[in-house]
PAGU-319098 format. One record per residue: x, y, z of N, C-alpha, C, O in turn. Coordinates in steps of 0.02 Angstrom, whole numbers, padded with zeros to 5 digits, always signed. Example, Ala and Ser with C-alpha at 12.3 -4.5 7.8 and 13.67 -1.06 7.14 Angstrom:
residues 2
+00660-00284+00390+00615-00225+00390+00660-00165+00390+00712-00166+00423+00642-00112+00354+00684-00053+00357+00645+00002+00394+00670+00057+00402
This chain:
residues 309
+00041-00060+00000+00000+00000+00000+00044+00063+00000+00036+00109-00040+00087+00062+00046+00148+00109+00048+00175+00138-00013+00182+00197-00028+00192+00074-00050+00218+00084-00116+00174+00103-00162+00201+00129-00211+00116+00098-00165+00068+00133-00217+00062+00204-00200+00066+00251-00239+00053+00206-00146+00030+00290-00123+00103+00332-00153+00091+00378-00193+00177+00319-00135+00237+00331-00161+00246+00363-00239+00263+00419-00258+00220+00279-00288+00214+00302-00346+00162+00353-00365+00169+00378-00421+00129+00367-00342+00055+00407-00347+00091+00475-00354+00095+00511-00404+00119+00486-00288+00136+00555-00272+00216+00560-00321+00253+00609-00314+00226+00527-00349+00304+00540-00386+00272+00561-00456+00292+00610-00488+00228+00525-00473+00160+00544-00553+00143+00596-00540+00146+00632-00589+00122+00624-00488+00086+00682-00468+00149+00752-00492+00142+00800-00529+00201+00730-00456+00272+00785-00451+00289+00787-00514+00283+00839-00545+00322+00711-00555+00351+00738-00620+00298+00758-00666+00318+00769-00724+00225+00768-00654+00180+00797-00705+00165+00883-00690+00136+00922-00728+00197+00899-00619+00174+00966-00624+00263+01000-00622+00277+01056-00600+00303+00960-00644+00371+00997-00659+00376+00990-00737+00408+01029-00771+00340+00935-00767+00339+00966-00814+00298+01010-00862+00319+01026-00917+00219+01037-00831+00182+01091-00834+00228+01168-00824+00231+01218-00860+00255+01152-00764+00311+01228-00768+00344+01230-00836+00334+01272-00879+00393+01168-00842+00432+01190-00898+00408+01200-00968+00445+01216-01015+00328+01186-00973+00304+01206-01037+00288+01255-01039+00267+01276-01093+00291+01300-00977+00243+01361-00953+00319+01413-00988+00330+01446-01038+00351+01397-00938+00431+01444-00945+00452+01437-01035+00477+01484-01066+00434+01367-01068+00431+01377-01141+00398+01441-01189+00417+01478-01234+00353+01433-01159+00302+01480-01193+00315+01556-01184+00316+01604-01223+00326+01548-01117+00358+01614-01100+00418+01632-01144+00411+01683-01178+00460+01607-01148+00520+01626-01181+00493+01622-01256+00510+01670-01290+00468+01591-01276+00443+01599-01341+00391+01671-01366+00401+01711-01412+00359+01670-01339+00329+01739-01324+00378+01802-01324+00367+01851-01359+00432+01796-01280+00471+01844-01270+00519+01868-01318+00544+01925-01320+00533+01802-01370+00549+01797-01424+00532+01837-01464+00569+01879-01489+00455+01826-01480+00403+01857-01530+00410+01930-01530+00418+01964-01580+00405+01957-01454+00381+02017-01448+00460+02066-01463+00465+02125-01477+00510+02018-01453+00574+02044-01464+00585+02058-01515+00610+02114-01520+00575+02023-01571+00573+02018-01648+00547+02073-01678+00579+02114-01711+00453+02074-01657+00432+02127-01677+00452+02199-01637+00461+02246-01676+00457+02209-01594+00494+02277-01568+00570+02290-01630+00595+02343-01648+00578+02255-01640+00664+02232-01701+00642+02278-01748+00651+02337-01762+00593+02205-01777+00537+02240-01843+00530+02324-01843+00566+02365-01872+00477+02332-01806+00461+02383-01807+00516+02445-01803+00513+02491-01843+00566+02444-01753+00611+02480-01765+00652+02483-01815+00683+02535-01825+00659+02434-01852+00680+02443-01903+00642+02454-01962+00677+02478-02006+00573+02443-01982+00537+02501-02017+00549+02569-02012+00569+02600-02061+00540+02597-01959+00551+02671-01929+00626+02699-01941+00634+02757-01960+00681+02654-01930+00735+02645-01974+00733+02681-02049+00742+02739-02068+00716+02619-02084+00724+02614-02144+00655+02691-02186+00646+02713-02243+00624+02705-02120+00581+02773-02169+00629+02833-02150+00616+02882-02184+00681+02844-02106+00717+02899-02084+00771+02903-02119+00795+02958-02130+00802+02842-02146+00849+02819-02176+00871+02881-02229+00912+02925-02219+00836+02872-02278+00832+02928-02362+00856+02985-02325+00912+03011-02332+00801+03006-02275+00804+03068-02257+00872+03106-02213+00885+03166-02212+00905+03056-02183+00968+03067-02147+01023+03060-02190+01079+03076-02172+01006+03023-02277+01083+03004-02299+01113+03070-02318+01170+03082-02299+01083+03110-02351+01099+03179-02402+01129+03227-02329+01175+03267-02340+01107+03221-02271+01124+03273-02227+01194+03250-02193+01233+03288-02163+01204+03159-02205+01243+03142-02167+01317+03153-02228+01374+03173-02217+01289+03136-02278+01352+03123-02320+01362+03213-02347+01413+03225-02379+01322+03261-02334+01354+03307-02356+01382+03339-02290+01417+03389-02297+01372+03320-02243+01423+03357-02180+01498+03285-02181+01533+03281-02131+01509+03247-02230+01569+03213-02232+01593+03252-02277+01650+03272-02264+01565+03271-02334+01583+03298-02409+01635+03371-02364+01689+03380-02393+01624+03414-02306+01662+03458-02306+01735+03444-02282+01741+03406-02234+01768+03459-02297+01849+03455-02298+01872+03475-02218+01843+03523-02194+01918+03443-02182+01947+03486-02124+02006+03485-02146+02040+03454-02187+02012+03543-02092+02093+03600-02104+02130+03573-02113+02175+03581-02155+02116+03504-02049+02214+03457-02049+02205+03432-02119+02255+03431-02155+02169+03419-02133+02159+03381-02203+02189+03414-02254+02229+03388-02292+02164+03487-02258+02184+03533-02307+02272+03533-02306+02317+03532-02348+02262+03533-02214+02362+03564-02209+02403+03522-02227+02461+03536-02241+02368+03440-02231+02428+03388-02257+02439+03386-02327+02494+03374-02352+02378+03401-02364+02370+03400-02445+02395+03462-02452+02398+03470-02513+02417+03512-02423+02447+03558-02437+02537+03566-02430+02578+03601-02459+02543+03513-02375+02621+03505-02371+02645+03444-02434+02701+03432-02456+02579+03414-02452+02608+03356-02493+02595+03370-02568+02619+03339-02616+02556+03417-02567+02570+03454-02638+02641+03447-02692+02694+03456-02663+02646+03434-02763+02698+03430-02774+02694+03523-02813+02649+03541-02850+02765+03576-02789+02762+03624-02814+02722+03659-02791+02674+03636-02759+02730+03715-02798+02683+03796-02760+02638+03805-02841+02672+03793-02891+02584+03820-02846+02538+03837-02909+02539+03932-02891+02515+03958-02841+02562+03955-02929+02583+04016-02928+02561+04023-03002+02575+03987-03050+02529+04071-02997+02504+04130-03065+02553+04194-03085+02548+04250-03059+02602+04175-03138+02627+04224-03170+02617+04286-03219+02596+04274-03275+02628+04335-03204+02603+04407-03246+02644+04443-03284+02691+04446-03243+02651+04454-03299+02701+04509-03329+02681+04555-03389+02671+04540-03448+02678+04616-03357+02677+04681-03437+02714+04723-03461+02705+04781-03441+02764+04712-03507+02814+04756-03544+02775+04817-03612+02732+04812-03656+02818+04867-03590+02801+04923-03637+02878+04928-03687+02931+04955-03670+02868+04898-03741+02956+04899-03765+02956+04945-03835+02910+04941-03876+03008+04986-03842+03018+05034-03910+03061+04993-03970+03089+04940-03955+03064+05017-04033+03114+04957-04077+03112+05029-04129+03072+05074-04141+03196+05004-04154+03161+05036-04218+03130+04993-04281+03099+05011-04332+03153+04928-04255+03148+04898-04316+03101+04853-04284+03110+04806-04244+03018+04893-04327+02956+04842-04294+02948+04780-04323+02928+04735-04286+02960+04765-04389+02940+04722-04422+02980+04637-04382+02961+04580-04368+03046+04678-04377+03102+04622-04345+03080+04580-04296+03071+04519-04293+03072+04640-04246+03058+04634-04172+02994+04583-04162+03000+04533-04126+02922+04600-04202+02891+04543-04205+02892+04477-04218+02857+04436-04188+02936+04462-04268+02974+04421-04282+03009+04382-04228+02987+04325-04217+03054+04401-04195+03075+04390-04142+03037+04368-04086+03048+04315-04056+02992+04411-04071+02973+04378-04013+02920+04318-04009+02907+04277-03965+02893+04331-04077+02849+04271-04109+02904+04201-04120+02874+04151-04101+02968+04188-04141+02989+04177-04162+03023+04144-04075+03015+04083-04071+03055+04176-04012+03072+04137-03959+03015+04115-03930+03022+04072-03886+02956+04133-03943+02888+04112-03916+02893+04026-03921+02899+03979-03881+02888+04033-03984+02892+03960-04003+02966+03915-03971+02960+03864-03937+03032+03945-03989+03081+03916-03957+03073+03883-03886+03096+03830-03865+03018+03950-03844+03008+03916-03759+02946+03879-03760+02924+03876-03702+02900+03842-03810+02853+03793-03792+02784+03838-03788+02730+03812-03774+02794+03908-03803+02717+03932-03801+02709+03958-03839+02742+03945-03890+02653+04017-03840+02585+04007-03876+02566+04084-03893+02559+04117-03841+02555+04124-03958+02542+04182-03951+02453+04165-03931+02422+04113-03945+02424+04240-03889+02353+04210-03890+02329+04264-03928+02286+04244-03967+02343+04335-03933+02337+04363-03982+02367+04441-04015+02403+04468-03973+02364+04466-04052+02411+04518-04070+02387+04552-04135+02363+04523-04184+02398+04627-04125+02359+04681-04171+02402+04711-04175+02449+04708-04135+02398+04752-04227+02445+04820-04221+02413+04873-04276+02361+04859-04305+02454+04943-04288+02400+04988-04306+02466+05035-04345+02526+05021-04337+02438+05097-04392+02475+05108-04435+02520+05093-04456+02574+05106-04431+02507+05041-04540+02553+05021-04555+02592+05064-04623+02639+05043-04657+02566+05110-04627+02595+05171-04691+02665+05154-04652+02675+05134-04595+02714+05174-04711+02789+05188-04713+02807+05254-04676+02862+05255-04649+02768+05305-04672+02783+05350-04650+02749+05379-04571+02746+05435-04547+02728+05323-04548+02686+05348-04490+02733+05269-04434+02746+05211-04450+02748+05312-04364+02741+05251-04318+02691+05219-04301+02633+05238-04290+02719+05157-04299+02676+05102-04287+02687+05081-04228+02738+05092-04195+02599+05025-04197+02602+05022-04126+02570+04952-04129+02531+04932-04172+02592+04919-04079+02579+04840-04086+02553+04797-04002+02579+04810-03948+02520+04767-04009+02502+04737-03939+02495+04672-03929+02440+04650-03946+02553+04613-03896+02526+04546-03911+02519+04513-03819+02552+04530-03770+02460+04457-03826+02465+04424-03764+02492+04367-03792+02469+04337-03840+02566+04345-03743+02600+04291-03761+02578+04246-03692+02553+04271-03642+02590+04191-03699+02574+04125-03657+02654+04062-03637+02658+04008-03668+02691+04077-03600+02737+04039-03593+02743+03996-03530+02721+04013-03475+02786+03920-03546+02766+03893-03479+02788+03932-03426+02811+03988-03440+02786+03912-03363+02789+03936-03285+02871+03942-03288+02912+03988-03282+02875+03860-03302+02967+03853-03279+03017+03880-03319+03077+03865-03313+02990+03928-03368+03023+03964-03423+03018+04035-03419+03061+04064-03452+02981+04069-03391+02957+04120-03382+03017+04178-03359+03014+04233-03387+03055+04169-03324+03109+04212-03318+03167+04229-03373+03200+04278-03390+03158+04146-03398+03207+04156-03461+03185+04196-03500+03211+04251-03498+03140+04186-03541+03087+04222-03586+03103+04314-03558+03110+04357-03601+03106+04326-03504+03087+04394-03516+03171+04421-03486+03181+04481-03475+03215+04381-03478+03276+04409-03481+03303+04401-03549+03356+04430-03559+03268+04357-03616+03286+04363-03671+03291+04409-03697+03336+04435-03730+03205+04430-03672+03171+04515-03696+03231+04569-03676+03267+04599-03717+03234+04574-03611+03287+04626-03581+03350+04630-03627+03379+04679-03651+03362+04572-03632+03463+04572-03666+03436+04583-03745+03475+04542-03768+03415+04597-03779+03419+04594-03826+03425+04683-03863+03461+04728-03841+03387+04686-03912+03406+04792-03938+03322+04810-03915+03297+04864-03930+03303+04784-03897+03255+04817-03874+03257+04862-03808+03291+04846-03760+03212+04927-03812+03219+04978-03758+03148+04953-03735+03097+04946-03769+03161+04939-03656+03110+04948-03606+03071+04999-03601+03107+05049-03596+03022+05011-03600+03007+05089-03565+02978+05046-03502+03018+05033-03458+02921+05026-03495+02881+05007-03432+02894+04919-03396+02876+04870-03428+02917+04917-03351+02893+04831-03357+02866+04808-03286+02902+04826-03240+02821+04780-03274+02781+04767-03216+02783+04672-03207+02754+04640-03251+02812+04641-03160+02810+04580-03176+02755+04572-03091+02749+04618-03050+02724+04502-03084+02697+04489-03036+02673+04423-03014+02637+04399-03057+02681+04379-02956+02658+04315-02943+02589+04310-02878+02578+04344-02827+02564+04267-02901+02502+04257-02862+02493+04189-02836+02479+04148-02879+02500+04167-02771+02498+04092-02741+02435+04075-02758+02389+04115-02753+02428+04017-02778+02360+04001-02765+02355+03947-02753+02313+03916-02785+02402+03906-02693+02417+03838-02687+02360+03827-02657+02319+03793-02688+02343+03855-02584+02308+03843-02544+02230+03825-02566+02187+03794-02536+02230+03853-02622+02140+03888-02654+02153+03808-02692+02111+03764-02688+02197+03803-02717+02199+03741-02769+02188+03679-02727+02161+03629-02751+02208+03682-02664+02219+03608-02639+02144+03615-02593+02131+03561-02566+02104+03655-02582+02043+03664-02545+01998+03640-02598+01950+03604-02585+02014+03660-02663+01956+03650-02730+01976+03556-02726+01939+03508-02718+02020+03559-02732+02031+03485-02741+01991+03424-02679+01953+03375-02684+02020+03455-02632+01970+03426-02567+01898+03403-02588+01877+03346-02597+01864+03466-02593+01802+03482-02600+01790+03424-02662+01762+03371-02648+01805+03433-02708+01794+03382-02747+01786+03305-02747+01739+03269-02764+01864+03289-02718+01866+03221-02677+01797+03200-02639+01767+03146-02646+01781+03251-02600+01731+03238-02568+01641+03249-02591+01586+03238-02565+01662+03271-02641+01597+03262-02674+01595+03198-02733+01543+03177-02758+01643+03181-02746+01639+03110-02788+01624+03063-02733+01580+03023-02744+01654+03062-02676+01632+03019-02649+01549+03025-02634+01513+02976-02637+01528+03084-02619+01458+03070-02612+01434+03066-02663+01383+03032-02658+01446+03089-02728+01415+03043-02793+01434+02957-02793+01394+02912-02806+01481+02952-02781+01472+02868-02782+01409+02849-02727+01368+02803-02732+01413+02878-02697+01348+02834-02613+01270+02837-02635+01218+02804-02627+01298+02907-02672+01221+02922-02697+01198+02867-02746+01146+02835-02737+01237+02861-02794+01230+02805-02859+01218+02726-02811+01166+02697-02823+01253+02703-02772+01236+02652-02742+01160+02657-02709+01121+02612-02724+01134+02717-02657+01078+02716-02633+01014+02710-02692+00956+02691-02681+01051+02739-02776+01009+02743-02795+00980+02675-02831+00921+02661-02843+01028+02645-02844+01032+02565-02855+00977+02522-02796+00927+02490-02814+00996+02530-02737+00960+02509-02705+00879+02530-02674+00856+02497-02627+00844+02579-02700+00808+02585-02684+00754+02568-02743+00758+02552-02802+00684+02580-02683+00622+02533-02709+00573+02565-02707+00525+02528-02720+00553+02634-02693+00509+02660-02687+00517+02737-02738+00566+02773-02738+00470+02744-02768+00473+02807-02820+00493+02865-02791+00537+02905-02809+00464+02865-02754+00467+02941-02707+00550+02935-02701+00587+02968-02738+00580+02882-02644+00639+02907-02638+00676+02878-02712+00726+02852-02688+00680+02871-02760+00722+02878-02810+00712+02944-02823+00764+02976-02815+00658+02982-02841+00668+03052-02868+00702+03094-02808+00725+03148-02826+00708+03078-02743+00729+03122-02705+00812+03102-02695+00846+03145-02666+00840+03051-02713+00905+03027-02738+00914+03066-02807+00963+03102-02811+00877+03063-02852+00904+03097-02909+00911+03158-02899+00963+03182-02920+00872+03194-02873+00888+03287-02856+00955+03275-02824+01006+03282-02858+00958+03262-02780+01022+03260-02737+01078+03248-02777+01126+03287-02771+01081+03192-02823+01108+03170-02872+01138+03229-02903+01189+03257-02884+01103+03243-02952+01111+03317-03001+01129+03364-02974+01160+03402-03011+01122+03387-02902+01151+03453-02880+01243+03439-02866+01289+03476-02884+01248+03371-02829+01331+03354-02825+01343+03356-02874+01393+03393-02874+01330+03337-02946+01353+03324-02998+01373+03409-03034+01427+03425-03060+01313+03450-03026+01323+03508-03045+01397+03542-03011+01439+03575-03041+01396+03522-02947+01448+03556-02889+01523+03536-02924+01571+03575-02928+01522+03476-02944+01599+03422-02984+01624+03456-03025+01680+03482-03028+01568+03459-03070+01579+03520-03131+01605+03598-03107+01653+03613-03143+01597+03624-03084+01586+03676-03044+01679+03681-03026+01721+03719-03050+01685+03627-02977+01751+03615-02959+01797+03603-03011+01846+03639-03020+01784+03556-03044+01821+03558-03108+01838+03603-03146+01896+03609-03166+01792+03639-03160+01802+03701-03198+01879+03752-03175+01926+03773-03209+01860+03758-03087+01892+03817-03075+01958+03780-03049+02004+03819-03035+01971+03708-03039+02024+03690-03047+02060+03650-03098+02098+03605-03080+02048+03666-03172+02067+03670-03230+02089+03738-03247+02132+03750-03289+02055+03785-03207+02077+03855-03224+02138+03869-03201+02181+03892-03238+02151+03856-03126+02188+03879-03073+02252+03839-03128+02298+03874-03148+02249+03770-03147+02305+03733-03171+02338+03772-03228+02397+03789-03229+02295+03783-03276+02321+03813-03344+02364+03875-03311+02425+03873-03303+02314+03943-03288+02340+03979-03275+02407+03980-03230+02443+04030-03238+02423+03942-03194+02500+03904-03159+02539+03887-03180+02596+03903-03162+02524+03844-03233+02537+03807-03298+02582+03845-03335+02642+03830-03335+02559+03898-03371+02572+03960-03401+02570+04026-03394+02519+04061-03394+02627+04045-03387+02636+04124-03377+02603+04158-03436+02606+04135-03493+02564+04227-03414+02549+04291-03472+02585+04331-03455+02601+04353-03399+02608+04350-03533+02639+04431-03527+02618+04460-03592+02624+04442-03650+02591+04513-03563+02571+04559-03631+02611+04610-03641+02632+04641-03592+02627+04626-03702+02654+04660-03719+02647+04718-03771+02628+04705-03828+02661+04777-03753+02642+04849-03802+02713+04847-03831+02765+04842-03799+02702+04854-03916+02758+04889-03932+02771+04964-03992+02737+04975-04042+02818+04998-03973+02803+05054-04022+02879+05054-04043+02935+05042-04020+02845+05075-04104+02884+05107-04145+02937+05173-04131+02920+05230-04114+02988+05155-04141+03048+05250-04144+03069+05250-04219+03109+05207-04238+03046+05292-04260+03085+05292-04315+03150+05357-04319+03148+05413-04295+03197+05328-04355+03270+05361-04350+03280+05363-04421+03293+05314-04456+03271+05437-04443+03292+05459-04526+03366+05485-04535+03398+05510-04489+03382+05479-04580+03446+05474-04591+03460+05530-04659+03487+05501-04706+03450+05587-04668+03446+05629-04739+03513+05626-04756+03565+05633-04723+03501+05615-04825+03558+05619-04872+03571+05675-04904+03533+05723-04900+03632+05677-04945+03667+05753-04978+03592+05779-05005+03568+05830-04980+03559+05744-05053+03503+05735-05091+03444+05777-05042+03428+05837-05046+03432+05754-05022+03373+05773-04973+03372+05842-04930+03325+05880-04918+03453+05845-04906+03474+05916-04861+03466+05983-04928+03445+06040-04918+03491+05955-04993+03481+06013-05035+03407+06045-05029+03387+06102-05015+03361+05951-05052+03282+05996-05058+03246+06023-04991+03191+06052-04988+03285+06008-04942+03284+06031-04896+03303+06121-04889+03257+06160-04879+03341+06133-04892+03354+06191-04900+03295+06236-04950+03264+06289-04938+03293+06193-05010+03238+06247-05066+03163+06247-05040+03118+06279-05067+03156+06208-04986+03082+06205-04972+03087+06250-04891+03041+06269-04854+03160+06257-04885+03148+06327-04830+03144+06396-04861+03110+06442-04840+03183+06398-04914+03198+06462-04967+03110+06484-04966+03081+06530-04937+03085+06428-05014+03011+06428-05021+02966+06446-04973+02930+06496-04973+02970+06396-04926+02927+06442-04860+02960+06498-04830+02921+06518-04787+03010+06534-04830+03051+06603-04809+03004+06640-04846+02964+06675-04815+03002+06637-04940+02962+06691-04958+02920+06694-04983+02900+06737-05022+02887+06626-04956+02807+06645-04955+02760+06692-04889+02708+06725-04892+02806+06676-04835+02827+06693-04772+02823+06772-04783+02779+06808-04760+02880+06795-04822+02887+06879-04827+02797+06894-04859+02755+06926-04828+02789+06865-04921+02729+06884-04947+02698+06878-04895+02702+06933-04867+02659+06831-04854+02619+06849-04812+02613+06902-04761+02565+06924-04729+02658+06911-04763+02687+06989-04704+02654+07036-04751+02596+07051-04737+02690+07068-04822+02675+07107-04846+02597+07099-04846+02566+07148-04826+02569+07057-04860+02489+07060-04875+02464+07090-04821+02442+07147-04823+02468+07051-04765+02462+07062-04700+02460+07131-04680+02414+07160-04651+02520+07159-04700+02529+07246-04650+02488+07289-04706+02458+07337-04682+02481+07279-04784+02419+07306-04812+02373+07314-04796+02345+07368-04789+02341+07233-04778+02280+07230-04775+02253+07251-04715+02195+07272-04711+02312+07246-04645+02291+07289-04606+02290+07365-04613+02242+07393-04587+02346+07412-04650+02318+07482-04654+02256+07485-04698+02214+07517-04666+02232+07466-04758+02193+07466-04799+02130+07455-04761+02085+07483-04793+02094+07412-04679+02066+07393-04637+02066+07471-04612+02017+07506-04625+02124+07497-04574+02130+07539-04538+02106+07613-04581+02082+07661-04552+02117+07610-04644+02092+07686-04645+02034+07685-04693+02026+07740-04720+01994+07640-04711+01924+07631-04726+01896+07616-04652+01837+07633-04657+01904+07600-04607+01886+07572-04542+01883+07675-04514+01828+07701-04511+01925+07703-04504+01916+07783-04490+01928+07820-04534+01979+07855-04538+01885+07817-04572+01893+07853-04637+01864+07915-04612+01900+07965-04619+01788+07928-04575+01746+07984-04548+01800+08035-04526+01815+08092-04542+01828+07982-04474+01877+08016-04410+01922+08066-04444+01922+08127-04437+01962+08027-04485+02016+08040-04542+01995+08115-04605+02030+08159-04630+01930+08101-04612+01890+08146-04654+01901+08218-04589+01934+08270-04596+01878+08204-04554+01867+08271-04499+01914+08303-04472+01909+08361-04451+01976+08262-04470+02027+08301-04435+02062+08317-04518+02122+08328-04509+02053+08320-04555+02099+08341-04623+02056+08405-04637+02091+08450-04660+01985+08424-04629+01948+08484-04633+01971+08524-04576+01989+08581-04590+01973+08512-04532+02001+08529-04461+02068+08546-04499+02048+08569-04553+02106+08546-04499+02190+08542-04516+02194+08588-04559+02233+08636-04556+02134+08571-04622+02173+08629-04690+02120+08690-04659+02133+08744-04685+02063+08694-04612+02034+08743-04587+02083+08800-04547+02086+08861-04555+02121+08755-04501+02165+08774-04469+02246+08813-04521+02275+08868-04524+02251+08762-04543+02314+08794-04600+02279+08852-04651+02325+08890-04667+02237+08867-04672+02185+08933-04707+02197+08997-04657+02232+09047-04663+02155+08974-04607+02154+09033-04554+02234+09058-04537+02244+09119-04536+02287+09016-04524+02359+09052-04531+02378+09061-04567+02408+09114-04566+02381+09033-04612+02425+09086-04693+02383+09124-04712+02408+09162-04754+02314+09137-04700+02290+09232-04707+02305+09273-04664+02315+09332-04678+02310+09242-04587+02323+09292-04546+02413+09306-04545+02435+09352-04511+02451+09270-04576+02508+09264-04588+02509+09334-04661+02539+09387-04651+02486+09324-04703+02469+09377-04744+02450+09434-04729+02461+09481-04766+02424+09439-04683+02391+09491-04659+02446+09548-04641+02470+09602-04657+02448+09503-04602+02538+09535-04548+02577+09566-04586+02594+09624-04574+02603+09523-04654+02636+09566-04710+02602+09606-04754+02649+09624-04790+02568+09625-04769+02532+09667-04828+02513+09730-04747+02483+09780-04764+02520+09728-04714+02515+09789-04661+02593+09806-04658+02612+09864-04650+02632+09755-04663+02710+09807-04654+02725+09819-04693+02776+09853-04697
């Protein structure tokens, strides 16, 4: 009897230990569930904030820092310096001189960009203006050519402009906007909803506009670094040289103007008395009645005097 009541109560125990452990199953399974979906859901809420945080996140990466700038600036190869230079030069011999400088232009690797000039009669000075284009690392030579040669200086202004710093900031900026064009092109790959593709593509097109943008003004900064300008004015001195020939007709064309010279005098002091006494002719009329009135009245009273003694 002992032993039945025993097994009874041992049936009884392992059936309500294992009711717990189906209980504590469920539980954890449950806890599971609700874990999952809390997951879920946060990650919906995720994935709708997502679009909206990439453009703000990747364009506060796109800006460049200083240290950044200061290392790309020590590791720069060369200083990008903008060369200037404006000469005012005299010749006598214009035709040459163009020649020439057109002529070492080419010897140093550059480029006329353009050039005018103005009276070209034989007898008038002539005046000429060219913008030349030479590389950077030549640029001194080039205009100590100019100096040593027969040409007279009058003006010369030379000048350099750094623009390392501006160059290696444009460059940054760029770097960092390709990179956010690449992220963008990937987000845009990956997405699935219309809305955010068109709001990837705006975003899209404005970096892309910005690349260009950069490009531009550091293609500019390069050329201009690249190549020195110097413009240049030039004039003419002409130097005559008269011969036996020439000093003669020289002389007959002073003879000639000497007395055409006298004639004009003579005309001149005519035409001024001839002015002058038609001009007071009245005046002239009155004091000559006056005069021979006056000369009448004394040689009668002069008569007078004698025919009484």
């Amino acid at each position: 009897m002992k032993k039945i009541v025993f097994i009874l109560v041992l049936i009884v125990f392992l059936s309500a230990c294992s009711n717990d452990a189906d209980d504590s199953s469920y539980e954890s399974a449950d806890s599971d569930i609700a874990t999952s979906e809390e997951s879920s859901q946060s990650g919906m809420s995720t994935n709708d904030s997502q679009l909206d945080n990439r453009v703000e996140m990747e364009q506060a990466e796109e800006e460049p820092a200083s240290e950044a700038n200061e290392d790309n600036l020590e590791n720069v190869e060369g200083r990008k310096i903008i060369h200037n230079a404006q000469l005012h030069l005299e010749t006598e011999t214009f035709d040459e001189t163009v020649n020439f400088l057109e002529t070492e232009t080419a010897n140093y690797d550059g480029y006329v960009v353009n050039s005018n000039y103005s009276n070209h009669r034989e007898e008038a000075e002539r005046f000429g203006r060219m913008t030349i284009r030479i590389p950077a690392g030549q640029f001194q030579d080039f205009i100590a050519i100019v100096e040593n040669g027969d040409l007279k200086i009058l003006n010369k202004s030379v000048s350099g402009e750094d623009v390392t710093e501006q160059y290696v900031d444009l460059t940054s900026r760029l770097e960092s906007k390709e990179v956010v064009e690449k992220r963008l092109l990937a987000f845009m790959e990956e997405a699935e909803k219309t809305e955010d593709l068109l709001k990837i593509s705006n975003d899209l097109a404005d970096v892309q506009e910005d690349i260009e943008q950069l490009t531009g003004k550091i293609n500019y900064l390069e050329n201009q670094s690249d190549y020195a300008t110097i413009d240049i004015e030039l004039t003419e001195r002409r130097v005559d040289m008269p011969s036996v020939q020439d000093e003669s007709l020289s002389t007959w064309e002073k003879t000639q103007d000497q007395f055409l010279k006298s004639i004009q005098a003579i005309l001149s002091i005519a035409s001024g008395l001839f002015v002058f006494l038609v001009g007071n002719a009245p005046i002239i009329i009155l004091f000559l009645i006056i005069g021979l009135v006056v000369y009448f009245v004394i040689k009668n009273t002069i008569q007078k005097r004698e025919n009484n003694n």
